[in-house]
N, C-alpha and C positions, 0 to 999 in steps of 0.2 A: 432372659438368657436362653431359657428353653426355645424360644422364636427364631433366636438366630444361630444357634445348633442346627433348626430347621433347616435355615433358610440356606446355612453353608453347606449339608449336606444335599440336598436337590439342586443347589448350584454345582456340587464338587459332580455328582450322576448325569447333570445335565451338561456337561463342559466336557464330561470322558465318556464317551459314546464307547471303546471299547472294553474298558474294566467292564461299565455299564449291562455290555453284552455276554460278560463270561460270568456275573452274577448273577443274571437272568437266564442263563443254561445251566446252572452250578445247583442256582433251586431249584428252578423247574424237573433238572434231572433227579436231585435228589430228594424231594418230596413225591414225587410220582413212584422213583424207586424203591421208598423203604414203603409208602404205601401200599403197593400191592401186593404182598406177604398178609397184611392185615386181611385186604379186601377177600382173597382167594382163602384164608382159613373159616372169616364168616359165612361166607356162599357157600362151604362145603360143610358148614356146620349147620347153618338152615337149610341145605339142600336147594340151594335155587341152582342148579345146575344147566346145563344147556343139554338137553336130550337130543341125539341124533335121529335125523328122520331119511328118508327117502333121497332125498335132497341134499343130506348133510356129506361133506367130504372128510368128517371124522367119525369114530367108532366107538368111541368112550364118551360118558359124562362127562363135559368139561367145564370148570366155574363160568361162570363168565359175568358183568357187571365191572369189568375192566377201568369201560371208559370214568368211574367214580373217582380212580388217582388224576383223572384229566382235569376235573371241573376241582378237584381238590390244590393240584397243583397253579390252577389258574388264579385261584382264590388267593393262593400264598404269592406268590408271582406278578402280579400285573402292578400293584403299587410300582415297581421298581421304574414301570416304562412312562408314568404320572409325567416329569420331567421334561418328556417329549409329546406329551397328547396334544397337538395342535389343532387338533378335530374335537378337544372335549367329549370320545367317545368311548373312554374307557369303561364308565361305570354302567355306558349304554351295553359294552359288548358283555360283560360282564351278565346284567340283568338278564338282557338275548340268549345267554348259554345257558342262565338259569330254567327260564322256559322253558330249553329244547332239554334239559338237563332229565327235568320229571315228567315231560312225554317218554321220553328215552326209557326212563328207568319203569314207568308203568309199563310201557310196550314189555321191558325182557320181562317183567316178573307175572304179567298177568296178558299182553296184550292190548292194543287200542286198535281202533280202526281207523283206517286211511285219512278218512274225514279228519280227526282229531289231531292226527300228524300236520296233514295242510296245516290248519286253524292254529295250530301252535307256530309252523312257519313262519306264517305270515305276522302273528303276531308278534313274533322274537324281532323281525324287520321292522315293523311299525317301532319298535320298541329302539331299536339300532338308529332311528332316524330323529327318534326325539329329543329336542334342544340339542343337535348335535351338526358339526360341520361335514357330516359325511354325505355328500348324496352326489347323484351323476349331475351334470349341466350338457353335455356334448356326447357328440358321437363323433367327433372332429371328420366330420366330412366321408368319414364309412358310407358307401351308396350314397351319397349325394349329402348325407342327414349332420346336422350341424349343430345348434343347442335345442333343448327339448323342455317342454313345460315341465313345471315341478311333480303334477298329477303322475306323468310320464315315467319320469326320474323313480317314483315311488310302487310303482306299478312294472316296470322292467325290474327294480328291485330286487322285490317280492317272489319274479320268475327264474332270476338268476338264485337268491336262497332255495330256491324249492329245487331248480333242477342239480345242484351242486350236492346240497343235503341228501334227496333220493339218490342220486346216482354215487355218490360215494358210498353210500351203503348196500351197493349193489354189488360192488367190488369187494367191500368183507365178507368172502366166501372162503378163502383156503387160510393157511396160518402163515401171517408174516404178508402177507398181499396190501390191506390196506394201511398198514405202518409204515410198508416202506416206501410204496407208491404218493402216500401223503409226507412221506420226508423231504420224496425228489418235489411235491408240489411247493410245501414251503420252501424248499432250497432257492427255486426257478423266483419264488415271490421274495428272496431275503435277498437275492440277487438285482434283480428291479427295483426296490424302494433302495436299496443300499446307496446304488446310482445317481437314483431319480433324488436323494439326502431327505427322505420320507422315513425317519428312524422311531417313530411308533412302531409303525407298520414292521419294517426292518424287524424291529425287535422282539417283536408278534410274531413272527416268521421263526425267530430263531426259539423263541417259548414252545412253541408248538414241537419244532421239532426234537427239540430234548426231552418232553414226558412221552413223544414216540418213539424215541432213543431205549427210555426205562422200560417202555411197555413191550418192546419189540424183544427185551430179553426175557421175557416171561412169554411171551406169546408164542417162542420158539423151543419153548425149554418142553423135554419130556418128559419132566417132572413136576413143574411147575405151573403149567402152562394155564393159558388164561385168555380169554375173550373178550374186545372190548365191548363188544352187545351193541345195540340199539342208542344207550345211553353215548358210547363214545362215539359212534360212527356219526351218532347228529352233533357231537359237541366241533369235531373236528372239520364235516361238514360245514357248521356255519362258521367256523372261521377262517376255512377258505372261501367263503361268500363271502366274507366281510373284506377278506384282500381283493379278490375278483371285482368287488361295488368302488373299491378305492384304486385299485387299477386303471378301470373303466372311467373314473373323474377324474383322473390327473391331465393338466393341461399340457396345453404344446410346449410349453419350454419344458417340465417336468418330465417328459414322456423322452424329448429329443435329448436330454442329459444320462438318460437311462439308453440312448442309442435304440428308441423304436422311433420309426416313422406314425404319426399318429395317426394316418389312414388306416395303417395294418393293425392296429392295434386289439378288435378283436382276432383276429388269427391268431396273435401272439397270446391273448389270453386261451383260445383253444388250445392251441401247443402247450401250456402250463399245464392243464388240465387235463389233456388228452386221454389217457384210459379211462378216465370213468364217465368222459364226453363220449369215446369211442365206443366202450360195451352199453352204455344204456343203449346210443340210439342203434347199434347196430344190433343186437340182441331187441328191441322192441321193434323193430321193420319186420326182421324174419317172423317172429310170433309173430304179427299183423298180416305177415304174408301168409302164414301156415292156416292159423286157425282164426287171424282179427280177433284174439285174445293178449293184447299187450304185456298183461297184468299178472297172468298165468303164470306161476314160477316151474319152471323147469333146469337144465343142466347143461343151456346154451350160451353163459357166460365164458367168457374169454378163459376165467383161470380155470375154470372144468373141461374146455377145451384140451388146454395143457397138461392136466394131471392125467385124464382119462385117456388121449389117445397120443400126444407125444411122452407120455410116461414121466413126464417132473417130476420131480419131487415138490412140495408144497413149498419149502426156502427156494429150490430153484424154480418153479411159476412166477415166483414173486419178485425175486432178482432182476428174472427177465421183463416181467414187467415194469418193471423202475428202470431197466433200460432203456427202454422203447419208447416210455415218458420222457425220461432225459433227452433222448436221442430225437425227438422230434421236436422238442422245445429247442437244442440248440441248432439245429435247421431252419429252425422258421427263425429264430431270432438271426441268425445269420442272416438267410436272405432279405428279413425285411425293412433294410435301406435299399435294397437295390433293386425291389423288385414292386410293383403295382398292386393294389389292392387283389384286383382279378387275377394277376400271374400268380400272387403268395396264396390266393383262394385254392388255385389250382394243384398246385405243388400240396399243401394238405388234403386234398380231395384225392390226389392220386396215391397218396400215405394211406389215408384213409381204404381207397379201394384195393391198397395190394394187398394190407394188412387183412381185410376181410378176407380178400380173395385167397391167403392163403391159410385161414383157419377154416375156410370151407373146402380148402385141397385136403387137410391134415384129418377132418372132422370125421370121424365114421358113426353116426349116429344113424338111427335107422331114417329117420327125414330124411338127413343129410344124402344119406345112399339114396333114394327116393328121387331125390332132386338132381344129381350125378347120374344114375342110368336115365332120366328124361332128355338130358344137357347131352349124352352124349347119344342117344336115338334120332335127338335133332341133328348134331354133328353127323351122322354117319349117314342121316337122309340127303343133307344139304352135299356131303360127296359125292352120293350117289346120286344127283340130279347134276354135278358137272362133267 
């Protein structure tokens, strides 16, 4: 009896893809939200607080260990999307968030070194790939490239968690920035499997963005407020890797139902991703160009950009930020039936360099000035030579 209670219920979840959906945002929401009243009175009761330093764009001790209601909510939550795992990779992503889970959490509370960060990476992917149907086969003819050995497959990977994972964490600098920035990223991915009828993943999409939902009211609050650390930024991190690896494999009919051309298709995954593709690498050229110290933290990220000399506020950095995500993703996804690998290249390239170009108009940082009276000494010689 009990067998076929079973069996009617995981037929009844898997036959209603939208009830499905509003009971995996209804937990999700509401285990992440009555959590973190728990999580923020313990951290202020052991004092693990977040101390401001030089760096920091806040002023007060702030809890933080956030990202805890994440991997709590995930725990309660992912059964529901069983129904649909046709990749058999739930208990894989599950165990993967585990690992980044206690890197995460050693980092806020004590620290780990870089080293250890990789090594837990890589290993959270090895871990995402075993007995499991996720992995890349193609590049569907991107620059010429078309299926690629399994080595390959596991090795590009590996580089896609690592740079998604560091570079999301680059972007939780002000409050409210990587919450909501990662809301527009799941949204853009709950939009694409929704299409492409990829309703794991879908539903992965829509999990995510409801304990970012919870966290985001805490993370805004002046009284409340709360950090999601190191812990959350790698949980959320790798499960936009894990959409990005399952993006990057869906084939040509999958891809062309979801209305991408599958040449374009890394572009369109850059445009998903875009802020935190666009500050890592544009913020690690300039250091390489300054001092060929990549790694060097300093206060030439995008949302420090905005607080410090266009005067944001921390809610409006972040706002604008998730617009300019949104707003580039439905660009490129627009154009990319009608436009050529090399044309869609371009049109992001020239996103890319206005977007720079005009945080370096805005930027009044002593470099920046530095670099500005040089640019325009050149300008005023090159006049003076016509």
């Amino acid at each position: 009896i009990l067998l076929t209670i079973n069996d009617m219920i995981v037929t009844f979840f898997s036959e209603n893809l939208w009830f499905t959906a509003f009971c995996v945002c209804f937990l999700s929401l509401g285990v992440a939200y009555f959590s973190l009243p728990s999580v923020i009175y313990v951290v202020k009761q052991k004092n693990l607080m977040d101390k401001p330093n030089a760096r920091s764009s806040h002023k007060e001790k702030t809890p933080t260990l956030g990202g805890l209601s994440f991997f709590v909510s995930l725990i309660f939550t992912l059964f529901l999307l069983r129904p649909f795992d046709s990749d058999s990779v739930g208990i894989n992503i599950l165990s993967g968030v585990g690992v980044l889970f206690f890197v995460g959490l050693k980092d806020d509370l004590t620290g780990v070194n870089p080293s250890t960060k990789i090594i837990g990476q890589i290993i959270a992917t090895l871990i995402l790939f075993f007995g499991s149907g996720l992995k890349i086969t193609t590049f569907n003819n991107f620059l010429g490239i078309t299926d690629i050995p399994y080595w390959f497959s596991i090795l590009i990977s590996c580089a896609i968690v690592m740079a998604i994972v560091n570079s999301y964490n680059l972007i939780d600098g002000i409050n409210g920035s990587a919450a909501m920035v990662g809301i527009v990223i799941f949204g853009a991915f709950a939009y694409v499997f929704y299409d492409a009828e990829m309703n794991f993943y879908f539903l992965l999409s829509l999990l995510s963005i409801s304990f970012l939902l919870a966290f985001l009211r805490y993370n805004l609050s002046a009284k409340k407020r709360v950090f999601m650390g190191d812990t959350g930024s790698m949980i959320v991190g790798f499960l936009i890797a894990v959409l990005a690896i399952k993006f990057f494999s869906l084939n040509t009919e999958l891809l062309e139902s979801a209305v991408i051309t599958p040449s374009n298709k890394v572009w369109v995954l850059l445009s998903i991703i875009f802020i935190p593709f666009f500050d890592t690498t544009r913020v690690f050229t300039t250091r390489l160009l300054r001092h060929g110290q990549p790694f060097k933290a300093d206060r030439s990220h995008i949302h420090h950009v905005m607080i410090d000399y266009m005067k944001l506020s921390h809610s409006q950095a972040s706002l604008l930020l998730a617009a300019i995500n949104l707003s580039v993703f439905i660009t490129i996804l627009s154009l990319n039936t009608s436009l050529s690998p090399l044309y869609l290249g371009i049109v992001l390239g020239v996103i890319f360099i206005g977007l720079a170009g005009l945080l370096f108009y805005v930027n009044r940082s002593y470099h920046i000035r530095k670099k500005k009276q040089k640019i325009r000494h050149i300008v005023n010689e090159i006049i003076k030579k016509k």
